[in-house]
C-alpha positions in Angstrom: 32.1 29.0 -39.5 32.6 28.0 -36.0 29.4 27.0 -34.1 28.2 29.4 -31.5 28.4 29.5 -28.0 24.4 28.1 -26.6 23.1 30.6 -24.5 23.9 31.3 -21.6 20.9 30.1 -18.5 19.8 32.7 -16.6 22.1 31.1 -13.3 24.9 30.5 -15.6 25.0 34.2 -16.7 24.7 34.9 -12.8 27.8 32.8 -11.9 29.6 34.7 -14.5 28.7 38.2 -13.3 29.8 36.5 -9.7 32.9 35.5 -11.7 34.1 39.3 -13.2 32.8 40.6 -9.3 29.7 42.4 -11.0 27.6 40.6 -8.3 28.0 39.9 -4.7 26.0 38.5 -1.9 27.6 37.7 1.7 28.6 34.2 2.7 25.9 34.0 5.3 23.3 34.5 2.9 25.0 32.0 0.1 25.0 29.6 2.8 21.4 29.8 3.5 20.7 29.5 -0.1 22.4 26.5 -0.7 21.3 24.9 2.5 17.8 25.5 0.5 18.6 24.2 -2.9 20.2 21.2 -1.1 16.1 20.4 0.7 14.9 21.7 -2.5 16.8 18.9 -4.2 16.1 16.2 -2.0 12.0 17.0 -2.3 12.3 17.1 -5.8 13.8 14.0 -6.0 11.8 11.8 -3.7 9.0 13.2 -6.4 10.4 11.7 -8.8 11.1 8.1 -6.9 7.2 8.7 -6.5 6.7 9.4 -10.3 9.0 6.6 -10.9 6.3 3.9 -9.0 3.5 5.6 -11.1 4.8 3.8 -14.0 3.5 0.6 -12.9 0.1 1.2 -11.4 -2.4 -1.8 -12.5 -6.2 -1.6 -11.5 -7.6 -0.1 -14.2 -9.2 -3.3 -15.7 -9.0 -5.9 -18.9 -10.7 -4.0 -21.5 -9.1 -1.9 -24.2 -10.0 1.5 -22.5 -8.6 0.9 -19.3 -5.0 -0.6 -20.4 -4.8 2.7 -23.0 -5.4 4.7 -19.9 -2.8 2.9 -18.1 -0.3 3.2 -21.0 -1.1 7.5 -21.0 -1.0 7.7 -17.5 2.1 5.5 -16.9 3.9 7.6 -19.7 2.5 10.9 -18.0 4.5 9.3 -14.8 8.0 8.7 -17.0 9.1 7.7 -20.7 6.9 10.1 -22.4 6.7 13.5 -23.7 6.6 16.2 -21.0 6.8 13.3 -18.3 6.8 13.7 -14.8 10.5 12.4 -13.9 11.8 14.5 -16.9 10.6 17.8 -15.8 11.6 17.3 -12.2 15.1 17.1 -13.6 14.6 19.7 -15.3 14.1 21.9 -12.0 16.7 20.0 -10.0 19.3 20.6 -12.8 18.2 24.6 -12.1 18.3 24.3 -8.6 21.7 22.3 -9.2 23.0 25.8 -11.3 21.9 27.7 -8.5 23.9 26.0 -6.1 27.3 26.7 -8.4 26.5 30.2 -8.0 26.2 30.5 -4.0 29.2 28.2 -3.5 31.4 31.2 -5.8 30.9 33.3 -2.8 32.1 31.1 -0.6 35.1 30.6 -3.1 35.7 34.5 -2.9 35.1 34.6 0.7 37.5 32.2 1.5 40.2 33.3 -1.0 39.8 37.1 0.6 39.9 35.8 4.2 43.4 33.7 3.3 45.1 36.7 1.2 43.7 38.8 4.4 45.6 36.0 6.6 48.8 36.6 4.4 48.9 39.9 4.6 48.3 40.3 8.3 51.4 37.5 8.2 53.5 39.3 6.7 52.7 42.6 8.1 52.6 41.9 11.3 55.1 41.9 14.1 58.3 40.4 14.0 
């Protein structure tokens, strides 16, 4: 038996309705979108340099306690379950989705603006 398709993210299956033409939004307002999900990004991952530097916070002392704490807080920061650099990846690989389903209307607007372009070509005077 063939393994199944995973299911399908909730931007994925949105880039696919964009894909049959089940969903439209105007180039204007994809381009706004993406202009977001491109600062959204950048945020998200200057969070994660930050988490990143977490790892290797010292201060917290020479007894047994206070290098445990270190070692919890440091994997909070990245390396351990649920970490902090993890989850922001997470989100950016959302955000990242997101993105591939603005740019299809710029795809479709462009593709309708040169068949438009062809057909005035051919159409028009000679």
């Amino acid at each position: 038996m063939a393994n199944p398709e995973p299911p399908a993210t909730y931007w994925t299956s949105l880039a696919i309705a964009a894909d049959r033409g089940e969903l439209f939004l105007n180039s204007e307002a994809a381009a706004a979108c993406s202009l977001a999900c491109d600062d959204y990004i950048a945020r998200l991952k200057l969070h994660q340099t930050q988490a990143r530097e977490l790892v290797d916070i010292s201060g917290w002392g020479d007894f047994d306690s206070g290098k445990e704490l270190q070692r919890i807080f440091s994997e909070k920061a990245a390396g351990g379950a649920n970490n902090m650099v993890d989850v922001l990846q997470s989100h950016i690989d959302v955000v990242e989705e997101m993105k591939v389903v603005f740019g299809k209307f710029f795809s479709a607007t462009e593709a309708a603006d040169d068949t438009n372009a062809t057909d005035l070509q051919s159409k028009g005077p000679k």
